[in-house]
C-alpha positions as CSV (number, residue, x, y, z in Angstrom):
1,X,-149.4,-15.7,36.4
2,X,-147.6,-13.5,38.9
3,X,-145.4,-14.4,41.8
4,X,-146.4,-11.8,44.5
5,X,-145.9,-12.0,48.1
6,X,-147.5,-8.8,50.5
7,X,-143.8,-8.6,53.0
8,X,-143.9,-6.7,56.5
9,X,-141.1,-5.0,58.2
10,X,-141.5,-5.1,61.4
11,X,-139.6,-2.3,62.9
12,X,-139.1,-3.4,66.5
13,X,-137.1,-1.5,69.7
14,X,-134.1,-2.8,70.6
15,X,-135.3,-4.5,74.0
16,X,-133.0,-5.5,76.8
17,X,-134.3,-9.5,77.5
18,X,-136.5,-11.8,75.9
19,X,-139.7,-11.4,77.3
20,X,-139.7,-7.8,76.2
21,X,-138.4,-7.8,73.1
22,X,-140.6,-11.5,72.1
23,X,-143.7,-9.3,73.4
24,X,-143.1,-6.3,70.8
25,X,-142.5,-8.6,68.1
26,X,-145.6,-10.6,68.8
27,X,-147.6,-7.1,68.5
28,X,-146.4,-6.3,65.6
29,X,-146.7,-9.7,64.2
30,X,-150.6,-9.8,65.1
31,X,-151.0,-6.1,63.3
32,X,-149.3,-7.2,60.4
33,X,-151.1,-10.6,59.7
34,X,-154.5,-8.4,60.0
35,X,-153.5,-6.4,57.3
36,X,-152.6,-9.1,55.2
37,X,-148.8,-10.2,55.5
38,X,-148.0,-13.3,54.1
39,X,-144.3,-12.8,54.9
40,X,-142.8,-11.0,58.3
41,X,-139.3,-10.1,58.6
42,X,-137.8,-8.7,62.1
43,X,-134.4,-6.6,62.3
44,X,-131.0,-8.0,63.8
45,X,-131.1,-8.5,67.3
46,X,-134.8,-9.3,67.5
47,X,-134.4,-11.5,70.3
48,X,-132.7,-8.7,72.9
49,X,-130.0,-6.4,72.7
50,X,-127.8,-4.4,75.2
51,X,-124.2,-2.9,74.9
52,X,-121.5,-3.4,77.3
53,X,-119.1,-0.5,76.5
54,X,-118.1,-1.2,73.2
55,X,-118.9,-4.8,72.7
56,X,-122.1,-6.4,71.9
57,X,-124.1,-7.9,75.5
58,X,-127.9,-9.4,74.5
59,X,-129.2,-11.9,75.7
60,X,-128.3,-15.3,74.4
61,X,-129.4,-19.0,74.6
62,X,-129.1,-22.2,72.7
63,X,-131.0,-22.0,68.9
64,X,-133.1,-25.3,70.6
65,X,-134.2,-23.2,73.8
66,X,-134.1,-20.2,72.2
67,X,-137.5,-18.7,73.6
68,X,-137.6,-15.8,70.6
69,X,-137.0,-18.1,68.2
70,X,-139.8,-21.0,69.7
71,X,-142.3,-18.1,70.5
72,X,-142.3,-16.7,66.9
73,X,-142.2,-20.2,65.3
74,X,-145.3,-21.2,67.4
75,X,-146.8,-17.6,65.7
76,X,-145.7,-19.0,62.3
77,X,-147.4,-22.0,62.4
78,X,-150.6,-20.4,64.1
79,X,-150.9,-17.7,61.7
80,X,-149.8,-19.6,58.2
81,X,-147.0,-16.9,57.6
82,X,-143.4,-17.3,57.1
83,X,-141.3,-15.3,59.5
84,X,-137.5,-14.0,58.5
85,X,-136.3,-14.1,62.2
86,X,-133.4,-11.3,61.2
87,X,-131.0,-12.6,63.8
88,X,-130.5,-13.9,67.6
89,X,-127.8,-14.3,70.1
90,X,-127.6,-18.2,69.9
91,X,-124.9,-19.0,72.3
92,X,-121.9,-20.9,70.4
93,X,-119.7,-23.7,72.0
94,X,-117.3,-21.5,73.9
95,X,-117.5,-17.8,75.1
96,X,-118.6,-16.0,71.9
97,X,-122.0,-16.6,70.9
98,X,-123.5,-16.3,67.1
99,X,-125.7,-13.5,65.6
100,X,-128.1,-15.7,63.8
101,X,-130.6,-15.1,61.2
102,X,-133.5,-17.8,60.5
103,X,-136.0,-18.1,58.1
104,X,-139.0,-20.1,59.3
105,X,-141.7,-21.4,57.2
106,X,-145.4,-21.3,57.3
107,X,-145.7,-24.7,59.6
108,X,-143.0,-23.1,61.6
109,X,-140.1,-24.9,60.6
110,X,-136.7,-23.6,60.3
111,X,-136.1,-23.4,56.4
112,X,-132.2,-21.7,56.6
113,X,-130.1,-20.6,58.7
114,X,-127.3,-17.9,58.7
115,X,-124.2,-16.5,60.8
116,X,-123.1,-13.1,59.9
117,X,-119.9,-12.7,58.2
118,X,-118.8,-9.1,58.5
119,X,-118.9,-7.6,61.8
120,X,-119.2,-4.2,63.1
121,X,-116.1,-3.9,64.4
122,X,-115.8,0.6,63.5
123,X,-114.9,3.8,65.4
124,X,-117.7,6.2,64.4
125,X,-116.3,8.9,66.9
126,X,-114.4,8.9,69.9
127,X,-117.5,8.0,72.0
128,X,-118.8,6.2,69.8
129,X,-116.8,2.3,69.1
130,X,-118.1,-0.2,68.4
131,X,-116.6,-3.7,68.5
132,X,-119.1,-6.2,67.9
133,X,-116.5,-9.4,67.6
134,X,-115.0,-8.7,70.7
135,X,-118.4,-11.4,71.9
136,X,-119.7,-12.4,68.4
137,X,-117.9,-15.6,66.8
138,X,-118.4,-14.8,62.7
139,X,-120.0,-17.2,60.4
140,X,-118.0,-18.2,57.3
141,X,-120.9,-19.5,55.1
142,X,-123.0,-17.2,52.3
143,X,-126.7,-18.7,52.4
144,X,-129.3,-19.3,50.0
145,X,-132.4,-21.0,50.3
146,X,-135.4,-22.3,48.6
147,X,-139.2,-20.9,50.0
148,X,-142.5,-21.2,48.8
149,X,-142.0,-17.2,47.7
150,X,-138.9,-17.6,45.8
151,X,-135.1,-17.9,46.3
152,X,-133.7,-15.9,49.0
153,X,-130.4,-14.9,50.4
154,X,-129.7,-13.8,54.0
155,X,-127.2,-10.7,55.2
156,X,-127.3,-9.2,58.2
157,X,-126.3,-5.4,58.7
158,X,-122.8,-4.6,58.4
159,X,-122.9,-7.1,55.8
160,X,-124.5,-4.3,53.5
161,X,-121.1,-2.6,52.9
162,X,-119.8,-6.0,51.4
163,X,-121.4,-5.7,47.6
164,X,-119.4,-9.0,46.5
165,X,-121.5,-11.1,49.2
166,X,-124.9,-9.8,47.3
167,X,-123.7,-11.0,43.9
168,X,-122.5,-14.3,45.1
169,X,-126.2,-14.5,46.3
170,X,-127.8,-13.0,43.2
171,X,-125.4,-15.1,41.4
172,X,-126.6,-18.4,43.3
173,X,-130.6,-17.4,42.1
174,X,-131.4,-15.3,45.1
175,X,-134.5,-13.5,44.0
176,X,-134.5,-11.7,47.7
177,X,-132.3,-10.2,49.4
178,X,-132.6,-9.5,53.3
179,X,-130.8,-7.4,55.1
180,X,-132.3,-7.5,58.5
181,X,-130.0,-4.7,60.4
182,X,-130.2,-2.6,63.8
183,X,-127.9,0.5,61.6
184,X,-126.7,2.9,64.1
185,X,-127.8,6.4,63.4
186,X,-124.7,8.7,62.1
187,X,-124.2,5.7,59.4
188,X,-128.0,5.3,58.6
189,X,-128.4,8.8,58.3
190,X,-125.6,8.7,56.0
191,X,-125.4,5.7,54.2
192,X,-128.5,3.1,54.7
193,X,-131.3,3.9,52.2
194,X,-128.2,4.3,49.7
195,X,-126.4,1.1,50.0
196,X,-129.9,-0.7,50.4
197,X,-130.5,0.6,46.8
198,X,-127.6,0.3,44.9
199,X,-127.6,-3.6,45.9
200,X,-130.8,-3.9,45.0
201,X,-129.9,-2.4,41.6
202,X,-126.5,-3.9,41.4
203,X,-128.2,-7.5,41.3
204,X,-131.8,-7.0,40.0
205,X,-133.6,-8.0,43.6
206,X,-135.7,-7.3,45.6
207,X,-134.1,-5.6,48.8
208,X,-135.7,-6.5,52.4
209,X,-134.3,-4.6,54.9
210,X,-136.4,-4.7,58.2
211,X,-134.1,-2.3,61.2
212,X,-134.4,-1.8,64.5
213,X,-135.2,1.8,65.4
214,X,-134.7,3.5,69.3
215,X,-132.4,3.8,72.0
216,X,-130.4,0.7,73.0
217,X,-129.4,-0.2,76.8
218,X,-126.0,0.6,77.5
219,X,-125.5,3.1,74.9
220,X,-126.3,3.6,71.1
221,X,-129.2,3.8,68.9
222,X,-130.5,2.3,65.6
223,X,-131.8,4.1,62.8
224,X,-134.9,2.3,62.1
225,X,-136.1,3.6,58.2
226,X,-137.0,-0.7,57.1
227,X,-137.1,-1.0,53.4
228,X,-138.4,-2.3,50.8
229,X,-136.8,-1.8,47.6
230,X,-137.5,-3.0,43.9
231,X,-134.8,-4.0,41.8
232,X,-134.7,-0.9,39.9
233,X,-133.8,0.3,43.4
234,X,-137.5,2.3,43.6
235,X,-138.4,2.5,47.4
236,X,-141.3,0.9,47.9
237,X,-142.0,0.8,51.7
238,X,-139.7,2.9,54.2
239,X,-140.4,2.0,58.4
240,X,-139.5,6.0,59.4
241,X,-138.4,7.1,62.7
242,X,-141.1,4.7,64.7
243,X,-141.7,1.4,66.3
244,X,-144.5,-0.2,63.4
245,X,-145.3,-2.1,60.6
246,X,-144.3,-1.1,56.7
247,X,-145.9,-3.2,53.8
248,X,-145.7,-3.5,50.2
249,X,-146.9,-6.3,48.0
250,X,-143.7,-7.2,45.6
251,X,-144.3,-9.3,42.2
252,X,-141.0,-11.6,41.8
253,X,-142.0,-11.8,38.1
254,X,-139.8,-8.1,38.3
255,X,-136.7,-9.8,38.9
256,X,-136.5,-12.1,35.9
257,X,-137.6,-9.0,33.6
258,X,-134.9,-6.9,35.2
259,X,-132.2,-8.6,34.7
260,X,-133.2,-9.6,31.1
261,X,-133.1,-5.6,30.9
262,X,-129.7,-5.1,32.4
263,X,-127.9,-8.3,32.5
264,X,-124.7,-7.6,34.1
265,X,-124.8,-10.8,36.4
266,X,-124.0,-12.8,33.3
267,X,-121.2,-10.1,32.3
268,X,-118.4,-11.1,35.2
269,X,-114.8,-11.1,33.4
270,X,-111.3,-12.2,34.3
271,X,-108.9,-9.5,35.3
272,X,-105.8,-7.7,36.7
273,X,-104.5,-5.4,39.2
274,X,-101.8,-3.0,37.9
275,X,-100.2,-1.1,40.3
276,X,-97.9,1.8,39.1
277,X,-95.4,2.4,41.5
278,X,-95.4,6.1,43.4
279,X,-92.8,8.4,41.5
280,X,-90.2,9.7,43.7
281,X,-89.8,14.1,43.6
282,X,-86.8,13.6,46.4
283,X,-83.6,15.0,44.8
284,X,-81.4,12.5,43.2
């Protein structure tokens, strides 16, 4: 029998409080459960987000009063769908707060949590610097987790550009891989539907990759383009440049028969760095 699960990306605007950005999720929650979701995912920063200059500023609250995370695990157990909350502002025990992914099951309990490692700490231009750790205190733990879909593995954004993180995952069982993101736009443009493939392929998974798309308050922009890709890295569902739902019904029998094709997770090998000194062309 096949293991297949119908997943919606739900490509939300970055919204500037709770009530707002709880409201647009809840939409596109309702639309996706009448066409048949079984599993939701929402993009980083579902819960709020602003910018202060270059750091990070959304709005943030304890994970127990979180009223993002309570509103959409009252959905979940409504509805009878499992919800990937892609992350949060949970505020941490001193000034910095966490950027916190959840996966919540069907009766609306929390199944996993995750911190993000890597943060976005770059200088895209001169205008454009980012420096997301500056508020954001990084997590230091690599998550996977049992659901009733499979194994899956959380990432959050930057943490795309960190390839050893998706093995240690695919490594660990992970069957899916979420990437929950809010890409800015000169580096989605350039590099998200690429790296969002070549993981995929890298590990045999299924990628899940629900991002934000619009204008953010206080400057910036994310990409939006959600995807779902196969793990012979075939896009399956892309989100475009709009607010909306994206769908695709994914068999996780595909997995198993992928990487029985291509089986380099089993083919890890010891090894060496040589590093040949630079030769000198300065007169003796």
């Amino acid at each position: 029998m096949s293991r297949t699960v119908t997943i919606a990306n739900l490509q939300t605007r970055p919204m500037p409080d709770f009530d707002t950005a709880l409201n647009e999720a809840l939409t596109l929650a309702q639309k996706a459960v009448s066409d048949g979701a079984e599993l939701l995912c929402l993009p980083e920063y579902c819960g709020g987000l602003k910018t202060d200059g270059a750091a990070f500023a959304p709005p943030h609250a304890s994970e127990a009063e979180h009223p993002v995370i309570n509103g959409l695990r009252d959905f979940a157990a409504k509805k009878g769908v499992d919800i990937l909350i892609g992350s949060v502002a949970v505020s941490g025990q001193g000034a910095k707060f966490n950027n916190r992914g959840l996966y919540v099951d069907k009766s609306g309990e929390i199944l996993s949590r995750y911190d993000k490692i890597f943060l976005f700490d770059v200088n895209l231009s001169e205008t454009q610097i980012y420096r997301e750790s500056d508020r954001v205190e990084p997590g230091d733990q690599a998550v996977v987790a049992n659901t009733r879909f499979g194994r899956i593995g959380h990432s959050i954004c930057y943490d795309l550009r960190f390839a050893q993180l998706y093995r240690d995952l695919a490594q660990a069982g992970a069957e899916i891989l979420f990437c929950p993101a809010a890409f800015a736009v000169p580096t989605g443009q350039a590099h998200w539907h690429v790296l969002n493939r070549s993981r995929a392929i890298e590990n045999g998974a299924f990628m899940i990759s629900p991002c934000a798309h619009g204008a953010v308050d206080g400057g910036g922009a994310s990409y939006g383009h959600s995807l779902i890709v196969n793990p012979w890295g075939e896009v399956l569902a892309d989100g475009g440049d709009a607010a909306g739902v994206s769908m695709a019904t994914i068999d996780l029998d595909l997995v198993a028969a992928t990487r029985k094709r291509i089986a380099s997770l089993q083919h890890d090998r010891p090894y060496t760095l040589s590093q040949n000194e630079p030769v000198s062309t300065a007169a003796e």
